[in-house]
VEXGU-641015 format. One line per field, with one value per residue (C-alpha): residue number from 1; residue in one letter; x, y, z. Coordinates in nm, 2 decimals. Example, Ala and Ser with C-alpha at 12.3 -4.5 7.8 and 13.67 -1.06 7.14 Angstrom:
# residues 2
seq c(1_2)
type c(A_S)
px c(1.23_1.37)
py c(-0.45_-0.11)
pz c(0.78_0.71)
This chain:
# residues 290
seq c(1_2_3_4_5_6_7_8_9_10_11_12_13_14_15_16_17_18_19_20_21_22_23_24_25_26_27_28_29_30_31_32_33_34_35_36_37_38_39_40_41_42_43_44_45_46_47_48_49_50_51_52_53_54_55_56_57_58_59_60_61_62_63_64_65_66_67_68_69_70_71_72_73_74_75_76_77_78_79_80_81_82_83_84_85_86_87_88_89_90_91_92_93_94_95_96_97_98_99_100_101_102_103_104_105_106_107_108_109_110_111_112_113_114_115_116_117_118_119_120_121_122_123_124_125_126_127_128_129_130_131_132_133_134_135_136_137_138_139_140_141_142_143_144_145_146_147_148_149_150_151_152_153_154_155_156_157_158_159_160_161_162_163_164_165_166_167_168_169_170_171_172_173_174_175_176_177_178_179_180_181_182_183_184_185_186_187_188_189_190_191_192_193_194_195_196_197_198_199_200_201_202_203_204_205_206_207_208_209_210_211_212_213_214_215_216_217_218_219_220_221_222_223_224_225_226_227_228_229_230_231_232_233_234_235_236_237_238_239_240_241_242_243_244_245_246_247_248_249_250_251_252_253_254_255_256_257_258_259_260_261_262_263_264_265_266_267_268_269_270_271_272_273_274_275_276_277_278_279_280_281_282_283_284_285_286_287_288_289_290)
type c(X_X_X_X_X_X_X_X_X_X_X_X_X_X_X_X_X_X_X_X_X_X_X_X_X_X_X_X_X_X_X_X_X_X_X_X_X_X_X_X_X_X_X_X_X_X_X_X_X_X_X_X_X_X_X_X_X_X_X_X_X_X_X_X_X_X_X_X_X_X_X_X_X_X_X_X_X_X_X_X_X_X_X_X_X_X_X_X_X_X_X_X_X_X_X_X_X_X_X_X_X_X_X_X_X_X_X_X_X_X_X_X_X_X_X_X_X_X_X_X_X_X_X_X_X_X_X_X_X_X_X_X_X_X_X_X_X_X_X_X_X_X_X_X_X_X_X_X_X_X_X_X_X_X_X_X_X_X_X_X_X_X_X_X_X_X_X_X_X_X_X_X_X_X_X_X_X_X_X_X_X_X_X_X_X_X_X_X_X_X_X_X_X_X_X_X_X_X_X_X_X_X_X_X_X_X_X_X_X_X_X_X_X_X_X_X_X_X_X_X_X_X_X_X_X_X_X_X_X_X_X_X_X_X_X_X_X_X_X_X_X_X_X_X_X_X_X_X_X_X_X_X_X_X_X_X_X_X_X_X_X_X_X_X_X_X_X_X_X_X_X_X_X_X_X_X_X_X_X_X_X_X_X_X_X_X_X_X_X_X)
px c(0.06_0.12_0.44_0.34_0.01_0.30_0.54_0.15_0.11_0.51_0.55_0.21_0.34_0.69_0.52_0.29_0.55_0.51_0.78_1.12_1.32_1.55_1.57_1.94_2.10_2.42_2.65_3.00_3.25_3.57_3.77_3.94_4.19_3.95_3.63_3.42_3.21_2.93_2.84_2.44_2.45_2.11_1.93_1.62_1.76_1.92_1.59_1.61_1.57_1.75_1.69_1.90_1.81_1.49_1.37_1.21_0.84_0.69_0.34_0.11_-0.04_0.16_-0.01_-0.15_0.05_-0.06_-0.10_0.27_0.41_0.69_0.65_0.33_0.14_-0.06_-0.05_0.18_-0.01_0.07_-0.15_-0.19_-0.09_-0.22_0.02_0.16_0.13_0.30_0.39_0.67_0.94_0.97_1.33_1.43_1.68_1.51_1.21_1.06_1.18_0.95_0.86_0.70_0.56_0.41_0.04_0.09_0.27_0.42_0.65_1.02_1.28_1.50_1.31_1.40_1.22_0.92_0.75_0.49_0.75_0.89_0.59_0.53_0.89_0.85_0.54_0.68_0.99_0.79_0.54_0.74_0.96_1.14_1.31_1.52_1.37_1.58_1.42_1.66_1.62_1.83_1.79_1.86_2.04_2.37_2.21_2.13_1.78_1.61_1.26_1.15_0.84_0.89_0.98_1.16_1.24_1.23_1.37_1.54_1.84_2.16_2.40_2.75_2.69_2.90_2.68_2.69_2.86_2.54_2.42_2.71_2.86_3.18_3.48_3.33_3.40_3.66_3.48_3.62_3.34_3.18_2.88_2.69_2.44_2.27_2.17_1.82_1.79_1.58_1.16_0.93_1.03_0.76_0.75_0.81_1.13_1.26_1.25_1.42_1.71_1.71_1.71_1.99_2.22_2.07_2.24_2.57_2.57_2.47_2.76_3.01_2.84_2.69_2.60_2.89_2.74_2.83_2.45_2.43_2.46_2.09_1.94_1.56_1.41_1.37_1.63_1.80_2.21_2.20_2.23_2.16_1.92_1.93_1.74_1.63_1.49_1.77_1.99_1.96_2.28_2.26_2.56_2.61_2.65_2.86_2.76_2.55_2.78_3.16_3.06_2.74_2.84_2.97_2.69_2.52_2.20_2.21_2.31_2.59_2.77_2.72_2.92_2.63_2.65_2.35_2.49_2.35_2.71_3.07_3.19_3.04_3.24_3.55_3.47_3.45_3.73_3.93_3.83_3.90_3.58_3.76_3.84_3.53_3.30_3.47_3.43_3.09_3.05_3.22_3.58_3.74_4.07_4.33)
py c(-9.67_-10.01_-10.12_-10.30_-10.06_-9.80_-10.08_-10.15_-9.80_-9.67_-9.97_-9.87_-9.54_-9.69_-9.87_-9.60_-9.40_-9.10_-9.21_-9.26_-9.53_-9.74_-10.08_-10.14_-9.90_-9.99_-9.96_-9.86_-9.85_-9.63_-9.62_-9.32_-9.32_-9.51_-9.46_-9.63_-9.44_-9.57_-9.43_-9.50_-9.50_-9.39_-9.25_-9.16_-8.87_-8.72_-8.46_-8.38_-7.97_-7.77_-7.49_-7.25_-7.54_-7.54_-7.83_-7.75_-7.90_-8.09_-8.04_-7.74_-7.70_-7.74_-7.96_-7.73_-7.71_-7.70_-7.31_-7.16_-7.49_-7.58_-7.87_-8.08_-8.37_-8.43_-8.84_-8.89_-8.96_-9.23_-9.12_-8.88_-8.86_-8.61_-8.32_-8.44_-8.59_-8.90_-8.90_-9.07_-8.89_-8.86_-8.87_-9.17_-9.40_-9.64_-9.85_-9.72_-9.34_-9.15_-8.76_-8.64_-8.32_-8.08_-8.03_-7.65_-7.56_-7.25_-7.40_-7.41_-7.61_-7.39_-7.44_-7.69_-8.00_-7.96_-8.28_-8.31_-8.35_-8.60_-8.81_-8.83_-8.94_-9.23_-9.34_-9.42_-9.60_-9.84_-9.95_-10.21_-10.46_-10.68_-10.34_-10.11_-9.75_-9.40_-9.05_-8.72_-8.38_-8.12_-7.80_-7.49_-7.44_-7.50_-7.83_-7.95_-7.93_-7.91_-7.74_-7.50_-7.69_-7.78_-8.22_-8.51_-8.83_-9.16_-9.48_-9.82_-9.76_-9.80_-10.08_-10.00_-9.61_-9.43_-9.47_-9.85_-9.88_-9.72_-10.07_-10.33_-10.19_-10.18_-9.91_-9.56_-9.46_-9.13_-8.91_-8.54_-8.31_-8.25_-8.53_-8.54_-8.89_-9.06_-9.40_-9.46_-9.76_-10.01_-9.89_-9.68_-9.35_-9.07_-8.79_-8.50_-8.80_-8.74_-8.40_-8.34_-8.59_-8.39_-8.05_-8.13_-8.26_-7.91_-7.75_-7.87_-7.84_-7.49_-7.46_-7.56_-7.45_-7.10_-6.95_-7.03_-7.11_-7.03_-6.82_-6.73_-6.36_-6.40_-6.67_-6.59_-6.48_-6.77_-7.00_-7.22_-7.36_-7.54_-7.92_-8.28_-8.49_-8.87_-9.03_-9.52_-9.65_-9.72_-9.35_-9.01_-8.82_-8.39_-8.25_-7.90_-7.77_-7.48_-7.56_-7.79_-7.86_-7.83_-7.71_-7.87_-8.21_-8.27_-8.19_-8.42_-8.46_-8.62_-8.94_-8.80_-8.73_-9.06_-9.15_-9.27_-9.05_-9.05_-9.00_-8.97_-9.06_-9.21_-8.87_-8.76_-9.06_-8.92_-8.60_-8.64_-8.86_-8.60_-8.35_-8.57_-8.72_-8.72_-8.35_-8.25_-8.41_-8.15_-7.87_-7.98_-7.97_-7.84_-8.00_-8.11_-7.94_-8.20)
pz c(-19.81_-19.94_-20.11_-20.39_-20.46_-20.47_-20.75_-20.93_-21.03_-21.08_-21.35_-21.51_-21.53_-21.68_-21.92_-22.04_-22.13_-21.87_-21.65_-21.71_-21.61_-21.77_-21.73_-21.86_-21.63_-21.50_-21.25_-21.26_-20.99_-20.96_-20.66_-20.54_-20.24_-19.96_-20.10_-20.37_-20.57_-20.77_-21.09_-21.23_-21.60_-21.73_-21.99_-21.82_-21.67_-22.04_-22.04_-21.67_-21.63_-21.32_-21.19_-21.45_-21.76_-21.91_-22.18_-22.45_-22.46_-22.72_-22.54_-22.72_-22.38_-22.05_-21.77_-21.53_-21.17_-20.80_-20.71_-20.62_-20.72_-21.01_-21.00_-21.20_-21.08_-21.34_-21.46_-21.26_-20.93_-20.65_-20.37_-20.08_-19.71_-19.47_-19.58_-19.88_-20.24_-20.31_-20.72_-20.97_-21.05_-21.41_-21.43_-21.18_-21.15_-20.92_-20.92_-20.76_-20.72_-20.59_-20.51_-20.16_-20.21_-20.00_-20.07_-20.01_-20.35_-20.20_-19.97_-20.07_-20.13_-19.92_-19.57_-19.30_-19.31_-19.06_-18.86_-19.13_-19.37_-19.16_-19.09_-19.44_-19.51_-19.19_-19.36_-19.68_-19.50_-19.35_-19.58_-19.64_-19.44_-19.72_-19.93_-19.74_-19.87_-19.84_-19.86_-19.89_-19.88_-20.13_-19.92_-20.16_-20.48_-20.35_-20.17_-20.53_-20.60_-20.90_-20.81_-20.59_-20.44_-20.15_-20.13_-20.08_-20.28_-20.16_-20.34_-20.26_-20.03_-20.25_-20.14_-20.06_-20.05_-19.81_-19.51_-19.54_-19.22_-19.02_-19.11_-19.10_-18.76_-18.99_-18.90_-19.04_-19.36_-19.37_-19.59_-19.71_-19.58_-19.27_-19.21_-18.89_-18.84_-18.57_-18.53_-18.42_-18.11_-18.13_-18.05_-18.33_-18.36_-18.37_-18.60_-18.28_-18.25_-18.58_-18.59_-18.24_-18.44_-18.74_-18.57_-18.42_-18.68_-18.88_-18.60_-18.64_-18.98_-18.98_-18.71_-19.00_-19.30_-19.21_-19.47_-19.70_-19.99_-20.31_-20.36_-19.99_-20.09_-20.29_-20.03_-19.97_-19.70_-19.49_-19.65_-19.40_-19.42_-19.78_-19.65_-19.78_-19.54_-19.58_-19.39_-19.38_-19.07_-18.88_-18.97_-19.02_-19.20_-19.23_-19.39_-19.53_-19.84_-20.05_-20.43_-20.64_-20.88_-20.99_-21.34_-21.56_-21.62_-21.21_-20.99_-20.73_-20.52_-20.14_-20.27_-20.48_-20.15_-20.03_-20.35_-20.53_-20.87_-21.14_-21.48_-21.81_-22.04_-21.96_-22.10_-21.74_-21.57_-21.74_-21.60_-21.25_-21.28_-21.43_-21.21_-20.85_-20.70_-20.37_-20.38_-20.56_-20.27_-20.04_-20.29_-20.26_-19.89_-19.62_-19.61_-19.30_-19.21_-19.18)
């Protein structure tokens, strides 16, 4: 799929008013202890729904939804792959931001990543070779999700997130939770590759997390260790989960525990500040024991 095809149709989509993305978003930086966290300051995500928040519509009619799925499509269309729907997220915070959905709309959000999924995600990576590109996986409520179909998201990498080092070579970053990464050599990696890679890091994670989190007791059928997959060309990162959220203003995505946080108001800045983004990162994951 080609890069700026993908650009072409996200802006048109911006600028039509079905997307939302705002332009003057900015980036604040707080450091705690070692780390430096990056806060995102944007209105586009103001009307973003979770999974126990609805939003009112101002549509008579909703748009009509892929059978099992939560999650609509309609107008807001990139392209296809083999397994999966390419389509702009509506609430985004990168240009562009992208969702990879499964074409079945009954798979969930709390399975493991499969090699189709994968593929998909490799595909999108490399159709370009001037931006760097990240996709991530929420796995389960407690990973942070937002829907229940079954998909991945996939924007331009963040600079200067906590998995910078996997790049620079620089010392590794001492985060608070339990992270497990690989580094991929030199050579193209194939999909059966990737998911050999990511199989393995699932493993370790599960080995940590179990089933700790903080809705294990109603996990579905099926539902693997709640986890956050991150995943560029050159790195893969798995790391386990135990909530979503601290409370409703302090919850974060895959990129949140990289210290990349999307927020809508500085009251949320204040928040997480208040609250320890250090500490709250392991509250959010599985803390090491020092």
């Amino acid at each position: 799929m080609d890069e700026s095809l993908i650009l072409s149709k996200f802006d048109y989509l911006v600028e039509s008013g079905h997307v939302l993305y705002d332009n003057n978003q900015q980036i604040i930086e707080h450091i705690d202890g070692d780390l430096k966290f990056q806060f995102v300051l944007t209105s586009a995500l103001a009307k973003k729904p979770t999974l126990t928040t609805t939003q009112p519509s101002t549509n008579t009619q909703e748009p009509p939804k892929r059978e099992g799925s939560d999650i609509s499509t309609t107008g807001f269309e990139i392209g296809t792959l083999d397994t999966h729907i390419v389509i702009a997220n509506k609430f985004c915070f990168g240009r562009p931001h992208l969702l990879l959905l499964a074409a079945d709309g009954y798979r969930r959000q709390y399975e493991a990543l499969d090699e189709a999924d994968l593929a998909s995600a490799w595909r999108i990576l490399n159709a370009s070779v001037e931006t760097d590109y990240v996709a991530f996986y929420n796995c389960g409520r407690d990973g942070g999700c937002s829907r229940l179909h079954k998909h991945m998201q996939v924007m331009p990498l963040p600079g200067n997130s906590f998995a910078a080092f996997l790049d620079s070579g620089s010392e590794e970053t001492t985060v608070p939770f339990h992270w497990f990464y690989r580094r991929f050599g030199g050579g193209v990696l194939t999909p059966a590759e990737l998911l050999g890679v990511y199989r393995d890091l699932l493993r370790k994670a599960t080995e940590v997390g179990g089933g700790r989190g903080e809705h294990a007791a109603s996990a579905p059928v099926g539902a693997v260790c709640p986890h956050n997959m991150i995943l560029t060309k050159t790195w893969m990162i798995v790391l386990p989960r135990r909530k979503g959220a601290i409370n409703k203003e302090a919850g974060v995505n895959s990129l949140g525990m990289l210290g990349v946080i999307a927020v809508v108001t500085t009251k949320e800045i204040d928040n997480w500040v208040r609250l320890g983004l250090t500490e709250s990162l392991a509250e959010l994951g599985v803390p090491k024991v020092v």
